[in-house]
N, CA, C and O atoms as a Maestro MAE file, in Angstrom:
{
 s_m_m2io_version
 :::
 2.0.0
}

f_m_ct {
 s_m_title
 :::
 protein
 m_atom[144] {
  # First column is atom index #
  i_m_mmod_type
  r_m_x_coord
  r_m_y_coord
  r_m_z_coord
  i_m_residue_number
  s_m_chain_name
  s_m_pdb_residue_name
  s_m_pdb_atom_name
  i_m_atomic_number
  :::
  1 25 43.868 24.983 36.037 1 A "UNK " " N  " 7
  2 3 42.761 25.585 35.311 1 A "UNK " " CA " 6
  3 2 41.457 24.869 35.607 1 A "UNK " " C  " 6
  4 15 41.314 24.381 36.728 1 A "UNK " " O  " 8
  5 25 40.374 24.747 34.593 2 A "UNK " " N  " 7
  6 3 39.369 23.841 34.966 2 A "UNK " " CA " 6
  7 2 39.634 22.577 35.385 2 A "UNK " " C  " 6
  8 15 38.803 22.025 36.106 2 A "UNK " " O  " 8
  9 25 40.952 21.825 34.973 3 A "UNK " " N  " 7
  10 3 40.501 20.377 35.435 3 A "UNK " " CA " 6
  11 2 40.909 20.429 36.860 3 A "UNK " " C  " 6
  12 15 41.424 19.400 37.299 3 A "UNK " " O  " 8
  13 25 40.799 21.258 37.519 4 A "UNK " " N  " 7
  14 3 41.292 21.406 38.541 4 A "UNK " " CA " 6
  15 2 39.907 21.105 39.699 4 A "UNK " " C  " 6
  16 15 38.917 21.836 39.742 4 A "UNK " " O  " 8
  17 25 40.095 19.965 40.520 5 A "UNK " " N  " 7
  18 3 38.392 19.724 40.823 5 A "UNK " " CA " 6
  19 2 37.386 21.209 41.557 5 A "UNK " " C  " 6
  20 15 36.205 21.499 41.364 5 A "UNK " " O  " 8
  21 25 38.548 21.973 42.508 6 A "UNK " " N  " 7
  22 3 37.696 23.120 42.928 6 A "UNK " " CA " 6
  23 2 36.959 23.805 42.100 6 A "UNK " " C  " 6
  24 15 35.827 24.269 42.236 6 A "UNK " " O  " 8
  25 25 37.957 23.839 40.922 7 A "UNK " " N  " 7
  26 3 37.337 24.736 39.544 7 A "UNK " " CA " 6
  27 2 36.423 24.254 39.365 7 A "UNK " " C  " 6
  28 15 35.404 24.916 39.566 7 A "UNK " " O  " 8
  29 25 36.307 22.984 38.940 8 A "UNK " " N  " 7
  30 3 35.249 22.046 38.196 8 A "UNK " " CA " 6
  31 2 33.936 22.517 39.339 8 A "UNK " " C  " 6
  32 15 32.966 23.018 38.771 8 A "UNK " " O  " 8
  33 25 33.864 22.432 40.429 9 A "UNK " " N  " 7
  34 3 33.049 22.357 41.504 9 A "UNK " " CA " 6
  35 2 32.288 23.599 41.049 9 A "UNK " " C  " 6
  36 15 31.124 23.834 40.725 9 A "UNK " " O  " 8
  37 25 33.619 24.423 41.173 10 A "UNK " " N  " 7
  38 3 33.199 26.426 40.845 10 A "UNK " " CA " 6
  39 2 31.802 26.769 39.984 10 A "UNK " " C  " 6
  40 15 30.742 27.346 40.230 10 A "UNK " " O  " 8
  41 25 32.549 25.919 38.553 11 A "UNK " " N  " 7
  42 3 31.754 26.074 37.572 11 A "UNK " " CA " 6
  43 2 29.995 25.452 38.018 11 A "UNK " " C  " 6
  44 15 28.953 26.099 38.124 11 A "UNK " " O  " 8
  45 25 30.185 24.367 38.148 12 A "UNK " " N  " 7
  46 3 29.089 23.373 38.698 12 A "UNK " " CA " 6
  47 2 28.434 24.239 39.734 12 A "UNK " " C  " 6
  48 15 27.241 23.963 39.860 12 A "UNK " " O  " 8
  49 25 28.781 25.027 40.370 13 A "UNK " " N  " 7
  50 3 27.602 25.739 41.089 13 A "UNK " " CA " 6
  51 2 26.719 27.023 40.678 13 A "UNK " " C  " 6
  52 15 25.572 27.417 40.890 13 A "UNK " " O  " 8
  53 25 28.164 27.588 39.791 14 A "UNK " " N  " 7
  54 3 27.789 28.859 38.832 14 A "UNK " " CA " 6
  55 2 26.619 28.242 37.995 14 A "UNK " " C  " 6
  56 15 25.598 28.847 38.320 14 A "UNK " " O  " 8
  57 25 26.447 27.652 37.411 15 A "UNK " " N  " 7
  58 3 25.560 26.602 36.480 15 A "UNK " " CA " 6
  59 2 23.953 26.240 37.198 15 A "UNK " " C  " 6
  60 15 22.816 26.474 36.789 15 A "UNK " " O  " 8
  61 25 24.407 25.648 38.294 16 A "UNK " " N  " 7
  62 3 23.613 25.724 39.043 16 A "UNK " " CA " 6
  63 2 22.292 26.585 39.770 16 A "UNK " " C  " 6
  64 15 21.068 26.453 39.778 16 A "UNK " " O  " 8
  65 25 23.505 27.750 40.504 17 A "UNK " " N  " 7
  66 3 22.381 28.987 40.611 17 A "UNK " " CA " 6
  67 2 22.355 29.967 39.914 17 A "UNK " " C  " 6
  68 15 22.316 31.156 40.233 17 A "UNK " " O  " 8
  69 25 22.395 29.124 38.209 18 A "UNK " " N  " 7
  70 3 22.210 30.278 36.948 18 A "UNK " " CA " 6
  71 2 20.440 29.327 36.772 18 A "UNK " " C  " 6
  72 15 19.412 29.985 36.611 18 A "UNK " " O  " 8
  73 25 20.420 27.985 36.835 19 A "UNK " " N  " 7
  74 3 19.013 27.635 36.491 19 A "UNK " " CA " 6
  75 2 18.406 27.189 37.852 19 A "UNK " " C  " 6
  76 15 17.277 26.697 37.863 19 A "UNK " " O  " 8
  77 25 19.126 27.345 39.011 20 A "UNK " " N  " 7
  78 3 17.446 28.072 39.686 20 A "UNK " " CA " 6
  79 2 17.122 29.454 39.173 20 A "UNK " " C  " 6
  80 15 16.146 29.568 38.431 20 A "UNK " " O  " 8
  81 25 17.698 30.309 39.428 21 A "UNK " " N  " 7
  82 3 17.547 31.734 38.947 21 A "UNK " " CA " 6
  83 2 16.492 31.895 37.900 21 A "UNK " " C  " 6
  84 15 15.448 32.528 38.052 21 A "UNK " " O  " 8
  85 25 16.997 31.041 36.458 22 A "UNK " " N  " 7
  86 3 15.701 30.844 35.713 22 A "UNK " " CA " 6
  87 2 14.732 30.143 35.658 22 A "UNK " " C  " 6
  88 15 13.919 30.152 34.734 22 A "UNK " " O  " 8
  89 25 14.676 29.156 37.047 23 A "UNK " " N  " 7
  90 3 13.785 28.855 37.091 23 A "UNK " " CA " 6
  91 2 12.646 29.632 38.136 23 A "UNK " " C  " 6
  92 15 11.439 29.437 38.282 23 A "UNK " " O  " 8
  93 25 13.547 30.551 38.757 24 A "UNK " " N  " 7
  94 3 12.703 31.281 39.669 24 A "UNK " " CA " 6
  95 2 11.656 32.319 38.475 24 A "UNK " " C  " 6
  96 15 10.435 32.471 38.430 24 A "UNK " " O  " 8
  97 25 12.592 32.796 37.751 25 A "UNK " " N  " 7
  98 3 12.398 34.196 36.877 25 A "UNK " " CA " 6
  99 2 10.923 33.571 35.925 25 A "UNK " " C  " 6
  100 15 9.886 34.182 35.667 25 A "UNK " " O  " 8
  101 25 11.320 32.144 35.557 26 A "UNK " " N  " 7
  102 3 9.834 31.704 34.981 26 A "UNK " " CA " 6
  103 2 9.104 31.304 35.669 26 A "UNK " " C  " 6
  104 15 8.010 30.966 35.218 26 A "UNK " " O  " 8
  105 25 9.406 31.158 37.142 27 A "UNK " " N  " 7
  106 3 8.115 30.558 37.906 27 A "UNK " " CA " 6
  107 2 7.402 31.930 38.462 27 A "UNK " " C  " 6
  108 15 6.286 31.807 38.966 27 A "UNK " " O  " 8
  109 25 7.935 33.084 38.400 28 A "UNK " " N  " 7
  110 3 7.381 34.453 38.690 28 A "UNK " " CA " 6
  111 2 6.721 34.921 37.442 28 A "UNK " " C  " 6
  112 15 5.535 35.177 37.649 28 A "UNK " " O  " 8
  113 25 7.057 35.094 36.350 29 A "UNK " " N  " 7
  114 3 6.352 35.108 35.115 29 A "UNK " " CA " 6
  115 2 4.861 34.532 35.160 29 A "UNK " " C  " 6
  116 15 3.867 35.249 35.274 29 A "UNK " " O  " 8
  117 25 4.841 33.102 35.053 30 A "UNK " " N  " 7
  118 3 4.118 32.143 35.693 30 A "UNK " " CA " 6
  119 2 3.106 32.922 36.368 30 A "UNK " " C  " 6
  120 15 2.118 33.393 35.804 30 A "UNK " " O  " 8
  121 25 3.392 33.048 37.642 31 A "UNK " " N  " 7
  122 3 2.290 33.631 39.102 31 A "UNK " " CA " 6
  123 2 2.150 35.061 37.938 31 A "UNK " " C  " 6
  124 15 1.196 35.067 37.160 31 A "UNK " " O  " 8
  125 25 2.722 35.708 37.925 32 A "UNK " " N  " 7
  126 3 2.301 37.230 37.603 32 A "UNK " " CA " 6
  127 2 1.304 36.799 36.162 32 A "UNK " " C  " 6
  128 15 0.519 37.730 35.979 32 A "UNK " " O  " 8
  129 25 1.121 35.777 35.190 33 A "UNK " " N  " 7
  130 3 -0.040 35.866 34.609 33 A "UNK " " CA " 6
  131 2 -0.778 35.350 35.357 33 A "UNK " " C  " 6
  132 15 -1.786 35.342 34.649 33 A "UNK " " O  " 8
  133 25 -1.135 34.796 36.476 34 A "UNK " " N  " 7
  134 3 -1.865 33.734 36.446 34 A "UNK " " CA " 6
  135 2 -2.844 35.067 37.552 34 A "UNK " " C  " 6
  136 15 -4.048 35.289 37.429 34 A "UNK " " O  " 8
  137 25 -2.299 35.473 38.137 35 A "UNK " " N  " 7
  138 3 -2.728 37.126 39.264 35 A "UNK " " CA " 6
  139 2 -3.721 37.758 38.065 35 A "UNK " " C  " 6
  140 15 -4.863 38.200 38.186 35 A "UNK " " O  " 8
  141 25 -2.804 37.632 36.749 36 A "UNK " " N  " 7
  142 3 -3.816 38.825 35.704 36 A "UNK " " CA " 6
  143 2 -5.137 38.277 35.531 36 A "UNK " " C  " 6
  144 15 -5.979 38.891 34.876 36 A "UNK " " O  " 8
  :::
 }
 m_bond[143] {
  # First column is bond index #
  i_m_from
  i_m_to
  i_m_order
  :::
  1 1 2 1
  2 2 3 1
  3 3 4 2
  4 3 5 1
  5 5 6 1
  6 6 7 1
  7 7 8 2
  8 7 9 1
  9 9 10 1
  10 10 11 1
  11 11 12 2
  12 11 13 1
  13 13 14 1
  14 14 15 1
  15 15 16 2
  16 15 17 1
  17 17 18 1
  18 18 19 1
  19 19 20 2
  20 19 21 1
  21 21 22 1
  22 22 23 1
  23 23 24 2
  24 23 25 1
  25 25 26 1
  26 26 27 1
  27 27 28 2
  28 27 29 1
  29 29 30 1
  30 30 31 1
  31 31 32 2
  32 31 33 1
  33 33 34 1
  34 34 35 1
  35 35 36 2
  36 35 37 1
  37 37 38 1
  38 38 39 1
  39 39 40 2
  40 39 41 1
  41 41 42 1
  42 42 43 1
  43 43 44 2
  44 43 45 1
  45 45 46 1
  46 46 47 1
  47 47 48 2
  48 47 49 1
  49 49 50 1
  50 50 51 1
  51 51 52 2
  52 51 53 1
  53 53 54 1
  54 54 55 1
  55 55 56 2
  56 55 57 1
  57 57 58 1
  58 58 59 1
  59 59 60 2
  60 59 61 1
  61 61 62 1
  62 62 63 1
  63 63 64 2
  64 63 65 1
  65 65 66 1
  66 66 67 1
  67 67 68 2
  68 67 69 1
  69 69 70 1
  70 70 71 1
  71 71 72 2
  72 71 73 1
  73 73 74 1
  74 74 75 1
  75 75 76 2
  76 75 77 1
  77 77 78 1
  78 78 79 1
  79 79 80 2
  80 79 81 1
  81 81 82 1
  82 82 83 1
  83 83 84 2
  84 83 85 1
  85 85 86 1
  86 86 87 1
  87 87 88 2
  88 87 89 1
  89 89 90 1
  90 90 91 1
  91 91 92 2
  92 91 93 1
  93 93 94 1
  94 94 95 1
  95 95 96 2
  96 95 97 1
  97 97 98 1
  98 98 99 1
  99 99 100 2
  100 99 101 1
  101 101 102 1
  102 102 103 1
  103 103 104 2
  104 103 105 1
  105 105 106 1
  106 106 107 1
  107 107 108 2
  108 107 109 1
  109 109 110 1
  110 110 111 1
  111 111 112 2
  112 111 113 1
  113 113 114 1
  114 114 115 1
  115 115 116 2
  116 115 117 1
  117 117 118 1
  118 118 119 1
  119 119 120 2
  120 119 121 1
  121 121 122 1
  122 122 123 1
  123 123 124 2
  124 123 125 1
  125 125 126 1
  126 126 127 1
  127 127 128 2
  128 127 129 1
  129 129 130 1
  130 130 131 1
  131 131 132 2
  132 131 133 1
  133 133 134 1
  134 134 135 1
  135 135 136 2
  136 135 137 1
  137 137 138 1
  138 138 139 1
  139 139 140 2
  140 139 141 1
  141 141 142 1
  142 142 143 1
  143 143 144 2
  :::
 }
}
């Protein structure tokens, strides 16, 4: 299951390109007021 290190890895990346993602989504927010 998770303690399983691939798993562990799995998760750890899911996690990962969940907060670039939001960090993209607020750094576009960001530019799109800054355009207004």
């Amino acid at each position: 299951g998770i303690s399983d290190p691939t798993g562990a890895m799995y998760i750890r990346i899911l996690e990962a390109e969940g907060k670039v993602e939001f960090t993209r989504l607020v750094g576009r927010s960001k530019m799109f007021r800054l355009k207004k």
